[in-house]
C-alpha positions, 0 to 999 in steps of 0.5 A, spaced: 518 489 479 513 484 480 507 484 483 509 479 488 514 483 489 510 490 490 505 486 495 510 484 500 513 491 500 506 494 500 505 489 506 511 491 509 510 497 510 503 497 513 506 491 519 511 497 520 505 502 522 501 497 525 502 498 532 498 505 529 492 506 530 488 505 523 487 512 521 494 513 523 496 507 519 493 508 512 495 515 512 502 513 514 502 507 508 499 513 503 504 517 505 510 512 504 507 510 497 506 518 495 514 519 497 518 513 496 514 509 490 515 512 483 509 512 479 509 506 476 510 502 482 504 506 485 499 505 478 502 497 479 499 497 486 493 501 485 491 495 479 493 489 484 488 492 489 483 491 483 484 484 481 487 481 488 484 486 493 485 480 499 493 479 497 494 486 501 493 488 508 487 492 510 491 499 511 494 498 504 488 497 501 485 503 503 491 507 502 492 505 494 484 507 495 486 515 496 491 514 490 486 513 486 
């Protein structure tokens, strides 16, 4: 999958939990990238947030933090 691909999904699901509040918010995404995202994907995220950290919204940034 590619990483515009990832990013798109990533940000998707953070506008899903964006009514949310922000505690809320990242533990939501986390919890969505734990359980539906296999491995890879989440290794792939985890290594976009460190190359282009400003392409993922803030709530996804902080929930790829915690799966490090």
């Amino acid at each position: 999958m590619s990483e515009t691909e990832l990013i798109r999904m990533a940000n998707q699901i953070a506008d899903f939990f964006q009514p949310y509040s922000e505690d809320e918010a990242i533990d939501g995404v986390e919890a969505h990238l734990r359980n539906f995202w296999d491995p890879r994907m989440r290794s792939s995220l985890i290594e976009i947030l460190s190359k282009q950290p400003d392409h993922l919204k803030p709530a996804v940034q902080a929930a790829v933090a915690r799966l490090r």
